[in-house]
MIDOZA-983169 format. One record per atom (N, C-alpha, C): atom name; residue number from 1; y negated, x, z negated; residue in three letters. Coordinates in pm, whole numbers. Each point is the difference from the previous one (the first is absolute). Layout:
N
<atom=CA&nr=NUM&c2=Y&c1=X&c3=Z&rest=ALA>
...
This chain:
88
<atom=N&nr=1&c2=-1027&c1=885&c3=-700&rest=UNK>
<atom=CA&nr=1&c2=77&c1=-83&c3=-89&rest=UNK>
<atom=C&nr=1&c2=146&c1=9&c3=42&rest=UNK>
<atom=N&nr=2&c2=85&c1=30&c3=-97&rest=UNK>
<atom=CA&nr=2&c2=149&c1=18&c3=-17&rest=UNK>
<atom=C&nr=2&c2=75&c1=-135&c3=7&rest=UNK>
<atom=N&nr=3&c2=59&c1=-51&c3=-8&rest=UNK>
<atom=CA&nr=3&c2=80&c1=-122&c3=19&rest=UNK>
<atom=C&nr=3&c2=138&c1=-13&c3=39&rest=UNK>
<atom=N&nr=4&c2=100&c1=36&c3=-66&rest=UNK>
<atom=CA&nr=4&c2=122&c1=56&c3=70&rest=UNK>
<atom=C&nr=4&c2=139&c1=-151&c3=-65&rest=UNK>
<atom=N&nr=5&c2=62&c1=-56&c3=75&rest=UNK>
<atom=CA&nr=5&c2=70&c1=-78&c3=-56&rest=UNK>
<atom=C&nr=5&c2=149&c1=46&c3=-62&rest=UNK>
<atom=N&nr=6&c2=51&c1=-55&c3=-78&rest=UNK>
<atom=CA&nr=6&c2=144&c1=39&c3=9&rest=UNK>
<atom=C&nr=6&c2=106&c1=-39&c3=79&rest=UNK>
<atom=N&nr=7&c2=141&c1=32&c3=28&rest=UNK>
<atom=CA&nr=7&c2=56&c1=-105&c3=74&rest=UNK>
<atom=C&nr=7&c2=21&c1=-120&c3=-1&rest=UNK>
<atom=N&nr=8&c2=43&c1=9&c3=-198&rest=UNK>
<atom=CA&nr=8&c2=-17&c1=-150&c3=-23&rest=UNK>
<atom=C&nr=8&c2=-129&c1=-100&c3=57&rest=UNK>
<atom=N&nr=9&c2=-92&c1=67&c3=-15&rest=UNK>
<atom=CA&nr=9&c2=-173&c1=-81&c3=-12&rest=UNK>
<atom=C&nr=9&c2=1&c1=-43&c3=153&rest=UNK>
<atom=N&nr=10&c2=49&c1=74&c3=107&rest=UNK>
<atom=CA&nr=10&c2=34&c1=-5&c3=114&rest=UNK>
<atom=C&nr=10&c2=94&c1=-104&c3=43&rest=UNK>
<atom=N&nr=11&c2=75&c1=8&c3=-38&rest=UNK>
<atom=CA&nr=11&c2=148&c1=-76&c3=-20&rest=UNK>
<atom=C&nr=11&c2=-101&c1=-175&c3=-18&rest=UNK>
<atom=N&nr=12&c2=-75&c1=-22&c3=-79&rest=UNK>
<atom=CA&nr=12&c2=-24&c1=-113&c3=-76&rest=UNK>
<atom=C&nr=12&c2=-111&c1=-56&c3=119&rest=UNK>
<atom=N&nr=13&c2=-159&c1=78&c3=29&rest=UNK>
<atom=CA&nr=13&c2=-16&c1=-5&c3=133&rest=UNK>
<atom=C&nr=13&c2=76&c1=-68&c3=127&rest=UNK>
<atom=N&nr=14&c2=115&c1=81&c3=53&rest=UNK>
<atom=CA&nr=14&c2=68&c1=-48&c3=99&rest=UNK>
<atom=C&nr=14&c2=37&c1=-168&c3=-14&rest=UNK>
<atom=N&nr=15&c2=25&c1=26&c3=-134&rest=UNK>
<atom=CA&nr=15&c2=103&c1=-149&c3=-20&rest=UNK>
<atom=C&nr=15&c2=-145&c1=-151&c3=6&rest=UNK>
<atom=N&nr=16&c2=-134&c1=94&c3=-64&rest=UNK>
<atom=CA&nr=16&c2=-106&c1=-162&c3=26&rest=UNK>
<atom=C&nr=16&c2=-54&c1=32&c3=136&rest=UNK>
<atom=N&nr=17&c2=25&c1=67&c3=59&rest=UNK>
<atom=CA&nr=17&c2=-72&c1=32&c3=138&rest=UNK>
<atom=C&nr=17&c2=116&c1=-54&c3=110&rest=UNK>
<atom=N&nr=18&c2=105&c1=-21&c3=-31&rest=UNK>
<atom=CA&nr=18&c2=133&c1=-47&c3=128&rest=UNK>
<atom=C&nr=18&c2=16&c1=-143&c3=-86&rest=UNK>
<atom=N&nr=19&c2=-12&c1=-7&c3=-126&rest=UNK>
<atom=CA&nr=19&c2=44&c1=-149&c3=-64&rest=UNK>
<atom=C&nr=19&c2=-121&c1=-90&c3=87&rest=UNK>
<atom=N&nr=20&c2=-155&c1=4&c3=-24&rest=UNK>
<atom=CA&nr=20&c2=-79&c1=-40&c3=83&rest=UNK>
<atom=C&nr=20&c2=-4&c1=23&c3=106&rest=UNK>
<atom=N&nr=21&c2=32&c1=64&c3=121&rest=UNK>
<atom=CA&nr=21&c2=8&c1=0&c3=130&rest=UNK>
<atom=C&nr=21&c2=125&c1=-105&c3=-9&rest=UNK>
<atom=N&nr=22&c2=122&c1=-2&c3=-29&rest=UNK>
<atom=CA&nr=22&c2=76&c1=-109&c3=45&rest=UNK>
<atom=C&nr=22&c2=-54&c1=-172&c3=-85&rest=UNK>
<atom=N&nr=23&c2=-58&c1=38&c3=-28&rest=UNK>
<atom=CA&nr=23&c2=-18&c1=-115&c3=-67&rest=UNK>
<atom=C&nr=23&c2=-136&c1=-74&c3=67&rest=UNK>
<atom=N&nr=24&c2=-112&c1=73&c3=72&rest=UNK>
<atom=CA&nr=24&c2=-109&c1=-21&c3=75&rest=UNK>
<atom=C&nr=24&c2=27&c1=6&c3=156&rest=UNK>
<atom=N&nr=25&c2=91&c1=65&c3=8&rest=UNK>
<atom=CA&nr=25&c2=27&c1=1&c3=221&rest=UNK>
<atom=C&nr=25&c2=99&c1=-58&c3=34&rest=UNK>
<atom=N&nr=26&c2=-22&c1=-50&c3=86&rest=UNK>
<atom=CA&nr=26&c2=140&c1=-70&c3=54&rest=UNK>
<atom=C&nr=26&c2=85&c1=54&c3=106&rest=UNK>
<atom=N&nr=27&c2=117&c1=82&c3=-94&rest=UNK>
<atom=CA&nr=27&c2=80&c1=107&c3=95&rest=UNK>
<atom=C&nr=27&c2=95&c1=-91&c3=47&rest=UNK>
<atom=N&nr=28&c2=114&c1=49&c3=115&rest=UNK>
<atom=CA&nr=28&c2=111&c1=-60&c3=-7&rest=UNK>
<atom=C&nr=28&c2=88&c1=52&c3=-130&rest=UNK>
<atom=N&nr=29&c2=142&c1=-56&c3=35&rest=UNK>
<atom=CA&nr=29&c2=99&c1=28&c3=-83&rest=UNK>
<atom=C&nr=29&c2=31&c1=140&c3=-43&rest=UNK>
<atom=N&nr=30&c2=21&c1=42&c3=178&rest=UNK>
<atom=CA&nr=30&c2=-33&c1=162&c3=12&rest=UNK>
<atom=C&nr=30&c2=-98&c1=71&c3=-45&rest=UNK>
<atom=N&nr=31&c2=-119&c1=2&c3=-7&rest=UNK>
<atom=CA&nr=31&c2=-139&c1=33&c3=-52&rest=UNK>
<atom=C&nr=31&c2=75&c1=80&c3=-174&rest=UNK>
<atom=N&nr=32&c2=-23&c1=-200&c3=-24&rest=UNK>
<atom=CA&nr=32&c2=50&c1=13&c3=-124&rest=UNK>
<atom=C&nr=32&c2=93&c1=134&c3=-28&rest=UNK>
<atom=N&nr=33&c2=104&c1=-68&c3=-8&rest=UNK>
<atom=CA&nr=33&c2=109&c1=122&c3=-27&rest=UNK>
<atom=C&nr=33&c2=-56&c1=159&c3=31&rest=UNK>
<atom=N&nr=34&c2=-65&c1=38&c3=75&rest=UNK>
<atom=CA&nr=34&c2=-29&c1=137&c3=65&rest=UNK>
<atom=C&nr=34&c2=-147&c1=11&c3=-59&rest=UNK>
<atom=N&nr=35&c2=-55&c1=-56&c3=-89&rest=UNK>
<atom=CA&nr=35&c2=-104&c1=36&c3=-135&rest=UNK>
<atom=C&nr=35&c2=121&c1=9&c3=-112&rest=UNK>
<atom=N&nr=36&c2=39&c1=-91&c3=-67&rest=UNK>
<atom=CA&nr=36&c2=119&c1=-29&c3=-91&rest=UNK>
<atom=C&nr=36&c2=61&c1=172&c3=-35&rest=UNK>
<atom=N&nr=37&c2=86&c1=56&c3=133&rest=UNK>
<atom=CA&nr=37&c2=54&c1=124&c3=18&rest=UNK>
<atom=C&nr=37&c2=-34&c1=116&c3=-13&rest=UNK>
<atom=N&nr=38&c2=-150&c1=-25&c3=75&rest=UNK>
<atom=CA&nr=38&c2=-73&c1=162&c3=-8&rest=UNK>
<atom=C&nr=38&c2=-61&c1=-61&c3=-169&rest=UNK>
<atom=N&nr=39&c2=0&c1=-55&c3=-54&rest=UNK>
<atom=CA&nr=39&c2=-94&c1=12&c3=-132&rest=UNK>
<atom=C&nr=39&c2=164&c1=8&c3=-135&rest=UNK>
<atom=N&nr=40&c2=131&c1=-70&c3=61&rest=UNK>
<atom=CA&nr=40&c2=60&c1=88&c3=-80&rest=UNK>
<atom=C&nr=40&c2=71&c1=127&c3=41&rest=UNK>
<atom=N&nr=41&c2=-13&c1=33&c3=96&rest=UNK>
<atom=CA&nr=41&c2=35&c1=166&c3=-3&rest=UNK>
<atom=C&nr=41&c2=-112&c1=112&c3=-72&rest=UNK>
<atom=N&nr=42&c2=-110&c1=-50&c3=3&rest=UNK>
<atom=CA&nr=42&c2=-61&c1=56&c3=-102&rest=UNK>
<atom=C&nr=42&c2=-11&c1=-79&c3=-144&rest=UNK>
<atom=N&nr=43&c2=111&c1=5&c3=-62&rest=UNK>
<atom=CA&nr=43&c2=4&c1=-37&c3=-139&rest=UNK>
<atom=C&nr=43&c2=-9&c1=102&c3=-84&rest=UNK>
<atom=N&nr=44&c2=5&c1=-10&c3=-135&rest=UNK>
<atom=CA&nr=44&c2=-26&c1=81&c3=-124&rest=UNK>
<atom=C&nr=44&c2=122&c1=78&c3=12&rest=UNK>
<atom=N&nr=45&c2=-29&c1=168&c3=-15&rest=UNK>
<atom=CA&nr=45&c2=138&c1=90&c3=19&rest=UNK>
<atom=C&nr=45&c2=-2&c1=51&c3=126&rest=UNK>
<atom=N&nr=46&c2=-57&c1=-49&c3=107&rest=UNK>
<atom=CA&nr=46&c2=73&c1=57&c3=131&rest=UNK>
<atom=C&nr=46&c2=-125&c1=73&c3=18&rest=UNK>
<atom=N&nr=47&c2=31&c1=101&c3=164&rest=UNK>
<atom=CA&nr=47&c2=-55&c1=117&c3=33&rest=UNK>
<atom=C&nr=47&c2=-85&c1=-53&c3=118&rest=UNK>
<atom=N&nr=48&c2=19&c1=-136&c3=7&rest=UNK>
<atom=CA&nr=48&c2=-91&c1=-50&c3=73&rest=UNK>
<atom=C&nr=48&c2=-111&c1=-42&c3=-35&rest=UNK>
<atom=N&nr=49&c2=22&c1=-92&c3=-99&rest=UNK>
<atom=CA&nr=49&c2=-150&c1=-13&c3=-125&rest=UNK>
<atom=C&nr=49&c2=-32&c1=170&c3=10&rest=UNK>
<atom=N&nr=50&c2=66&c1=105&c3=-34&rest=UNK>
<atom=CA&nr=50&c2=-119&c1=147&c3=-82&rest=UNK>
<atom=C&nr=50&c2=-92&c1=-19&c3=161&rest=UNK>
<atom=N&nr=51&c2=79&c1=35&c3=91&rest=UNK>
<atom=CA&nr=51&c2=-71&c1=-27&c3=137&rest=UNK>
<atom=C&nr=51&c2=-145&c1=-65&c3=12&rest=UNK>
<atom=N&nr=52&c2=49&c1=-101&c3=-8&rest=UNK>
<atom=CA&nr=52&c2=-128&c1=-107&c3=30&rest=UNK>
<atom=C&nr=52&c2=-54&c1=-18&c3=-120&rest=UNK>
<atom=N&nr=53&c2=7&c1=33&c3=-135&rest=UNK>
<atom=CA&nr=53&c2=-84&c1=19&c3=-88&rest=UNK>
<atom=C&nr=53&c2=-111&c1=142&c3=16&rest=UNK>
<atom=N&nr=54&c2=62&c1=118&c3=72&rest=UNK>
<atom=CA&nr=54&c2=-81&c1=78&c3=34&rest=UNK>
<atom=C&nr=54&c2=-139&c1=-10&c3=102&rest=UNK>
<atom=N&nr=55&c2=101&c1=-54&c3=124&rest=UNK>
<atom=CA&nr=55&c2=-40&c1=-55&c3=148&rest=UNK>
<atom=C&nr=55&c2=-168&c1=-91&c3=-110&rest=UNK>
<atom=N&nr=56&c2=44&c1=-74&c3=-94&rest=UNK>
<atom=CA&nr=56&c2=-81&c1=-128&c3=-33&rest=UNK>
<atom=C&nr=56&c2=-133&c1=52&c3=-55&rest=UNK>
<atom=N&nr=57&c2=52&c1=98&c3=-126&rest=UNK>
<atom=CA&nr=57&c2=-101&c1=88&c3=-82&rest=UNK>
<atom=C&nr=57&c2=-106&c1=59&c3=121&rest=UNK>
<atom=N&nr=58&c2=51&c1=102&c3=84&rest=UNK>
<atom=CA&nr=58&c2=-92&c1=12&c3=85&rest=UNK>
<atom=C&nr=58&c2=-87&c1=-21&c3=60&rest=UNK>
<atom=N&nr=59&c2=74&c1=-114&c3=61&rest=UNK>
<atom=CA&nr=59&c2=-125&c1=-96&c3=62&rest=UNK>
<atom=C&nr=59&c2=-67&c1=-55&c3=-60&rest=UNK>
<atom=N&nr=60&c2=9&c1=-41&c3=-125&rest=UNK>
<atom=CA&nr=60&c2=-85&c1=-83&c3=-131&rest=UNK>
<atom=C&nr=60&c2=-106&c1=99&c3=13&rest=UNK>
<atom=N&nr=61&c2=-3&c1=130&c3=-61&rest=UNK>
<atom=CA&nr=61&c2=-35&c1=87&c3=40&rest=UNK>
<atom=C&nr=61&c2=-93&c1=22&c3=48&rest=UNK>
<atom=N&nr=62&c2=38&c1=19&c3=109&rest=UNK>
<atom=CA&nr=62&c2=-62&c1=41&c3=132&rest=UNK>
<atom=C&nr=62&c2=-109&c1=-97&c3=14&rest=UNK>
<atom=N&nr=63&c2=9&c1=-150&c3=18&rest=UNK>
<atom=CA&nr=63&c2=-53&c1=-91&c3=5&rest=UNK>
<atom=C&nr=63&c2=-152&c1=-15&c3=-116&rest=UNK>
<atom=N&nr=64&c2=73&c1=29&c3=-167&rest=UNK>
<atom=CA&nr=64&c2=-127&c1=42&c3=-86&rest=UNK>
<atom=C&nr=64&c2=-109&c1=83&c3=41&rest=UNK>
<atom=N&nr=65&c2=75&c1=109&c3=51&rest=UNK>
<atom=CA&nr=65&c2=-69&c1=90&c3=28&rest=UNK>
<atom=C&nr=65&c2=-110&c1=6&c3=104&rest=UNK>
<atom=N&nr=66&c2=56&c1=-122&c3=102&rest=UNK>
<atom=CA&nr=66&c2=-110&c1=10&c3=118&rest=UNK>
<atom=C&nr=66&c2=-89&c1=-118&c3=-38&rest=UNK>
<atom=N&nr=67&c2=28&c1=-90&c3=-87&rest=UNK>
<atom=CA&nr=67&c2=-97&c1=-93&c3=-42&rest=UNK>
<atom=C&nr=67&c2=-125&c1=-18&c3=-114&rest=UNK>
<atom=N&nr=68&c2=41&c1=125&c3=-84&rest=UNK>
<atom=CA&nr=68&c2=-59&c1=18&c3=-143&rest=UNK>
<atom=C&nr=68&c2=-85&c1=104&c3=30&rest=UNK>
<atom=N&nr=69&c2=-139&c1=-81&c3=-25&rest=UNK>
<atom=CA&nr=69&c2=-147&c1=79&c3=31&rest=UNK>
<atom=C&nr=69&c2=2&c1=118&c3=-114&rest=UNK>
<atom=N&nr=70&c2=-47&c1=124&c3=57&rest=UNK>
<atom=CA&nr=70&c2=-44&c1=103&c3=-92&rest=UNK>
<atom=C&nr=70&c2=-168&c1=-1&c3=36&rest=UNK>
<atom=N&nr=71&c2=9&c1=28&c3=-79&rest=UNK>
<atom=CA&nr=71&c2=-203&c1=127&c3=-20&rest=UNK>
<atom=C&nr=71&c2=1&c1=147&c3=31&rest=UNK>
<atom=N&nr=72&c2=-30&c1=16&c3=124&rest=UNK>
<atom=CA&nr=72&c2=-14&c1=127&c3=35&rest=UNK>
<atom=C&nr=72&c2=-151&c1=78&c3=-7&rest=UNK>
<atom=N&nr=73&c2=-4&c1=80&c3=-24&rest=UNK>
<atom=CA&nr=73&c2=-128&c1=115&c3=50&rest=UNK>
<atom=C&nr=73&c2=1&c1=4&c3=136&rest=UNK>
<atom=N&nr=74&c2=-122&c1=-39&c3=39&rest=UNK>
<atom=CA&nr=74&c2=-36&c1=59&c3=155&rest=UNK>
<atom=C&nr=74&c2=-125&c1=28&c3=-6&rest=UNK>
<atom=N&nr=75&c2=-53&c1=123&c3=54&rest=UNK>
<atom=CA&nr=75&c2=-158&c1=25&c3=60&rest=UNK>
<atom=C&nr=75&c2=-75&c1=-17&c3=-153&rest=UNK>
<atom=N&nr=76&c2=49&c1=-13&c3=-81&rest=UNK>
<atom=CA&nr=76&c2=-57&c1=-18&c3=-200&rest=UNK>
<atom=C&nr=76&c2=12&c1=-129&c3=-22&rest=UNK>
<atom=N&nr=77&c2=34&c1=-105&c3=67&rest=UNK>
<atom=CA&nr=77&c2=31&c1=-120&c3=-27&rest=UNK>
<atom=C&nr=77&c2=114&c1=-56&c3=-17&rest=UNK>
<atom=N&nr=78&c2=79&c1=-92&c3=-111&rest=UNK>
<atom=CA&nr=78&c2=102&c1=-103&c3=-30&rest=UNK>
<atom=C&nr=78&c2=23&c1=-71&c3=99&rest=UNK>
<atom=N&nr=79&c2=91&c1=-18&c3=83&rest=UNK>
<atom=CA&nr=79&c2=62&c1=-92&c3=104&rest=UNK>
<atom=C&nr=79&c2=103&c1=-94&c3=-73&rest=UNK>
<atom=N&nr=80&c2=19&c1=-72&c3=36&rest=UNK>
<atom=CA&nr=80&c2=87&c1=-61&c3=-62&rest=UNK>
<atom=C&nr=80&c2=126&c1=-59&c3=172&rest=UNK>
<atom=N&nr=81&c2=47&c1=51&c3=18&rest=UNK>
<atom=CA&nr=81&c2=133&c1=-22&c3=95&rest=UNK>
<atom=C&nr=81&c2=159&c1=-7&c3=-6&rest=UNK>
<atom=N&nr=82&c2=51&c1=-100&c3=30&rest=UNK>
<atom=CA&nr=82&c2=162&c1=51&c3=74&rest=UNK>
<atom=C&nr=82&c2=9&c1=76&c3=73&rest=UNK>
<atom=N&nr=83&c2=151&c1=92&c3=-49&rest=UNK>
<atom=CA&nr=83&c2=56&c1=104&c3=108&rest=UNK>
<atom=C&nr=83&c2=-8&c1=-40&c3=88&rest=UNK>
<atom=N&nr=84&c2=36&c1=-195&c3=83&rest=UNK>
<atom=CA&nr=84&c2=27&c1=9&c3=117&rest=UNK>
<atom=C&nr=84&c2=-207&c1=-11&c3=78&rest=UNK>
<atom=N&nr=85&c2=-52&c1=-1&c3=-71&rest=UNK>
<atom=CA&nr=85&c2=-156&c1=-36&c3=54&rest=UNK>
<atom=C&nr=85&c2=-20&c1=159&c3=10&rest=UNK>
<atom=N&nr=86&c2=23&c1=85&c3=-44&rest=UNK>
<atom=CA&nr=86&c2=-17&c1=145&c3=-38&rest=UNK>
<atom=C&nr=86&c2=39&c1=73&c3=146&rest=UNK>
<atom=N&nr=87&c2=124&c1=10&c3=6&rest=UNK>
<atom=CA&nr=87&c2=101&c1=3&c3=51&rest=UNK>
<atom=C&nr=87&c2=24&c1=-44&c3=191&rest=UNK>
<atom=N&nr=88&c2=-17&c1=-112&c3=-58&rest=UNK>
<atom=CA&nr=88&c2=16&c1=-79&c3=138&rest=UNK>
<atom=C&nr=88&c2=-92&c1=20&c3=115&rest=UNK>
């Protein structure tokens, strides 16, 4: 399974994923500000979002990939496993 975000779609992500962390943990002032910063240096337009929109896709990714059971052939029989049960 494919699943690829855009930057924007990314972009929108960051913003409910850092809006709820400051809003659920109790950082200092500093904390604060140094979530605040790294979430607008990756704003809409910059080369830091394409970055970590890539960095993100990947691991989304990656992550599907090791969790989403297939049906394999083995020995004439249907298995049904994750890569990482496969694998691991």
């Amino acid at each position: 399974m494919n699943v690829i975000l855009n930057p924007g779609e990314v972009n929108a992500v960051l913003g409910l994923v850092t809006s709820r962390m400051l809003d659920s943990i109790e950082l200092s002032e500093e904390g604060q500000e140094a979530v605040r910063m790294w979430r607008s240096d990756r704003g809409p337009g910059t080369d830091e979002l394409e970055d970590f929109a890539d960095r993100f896709n990947n691991e989304l990714m990656d992550f599907i990939d090791e969790s989403t059971r297939r049906r394999t052939m083995r020995a004439g029989r249907f298995e049904r496993e994750t890569a990482r049960e496969r694998w691991g």
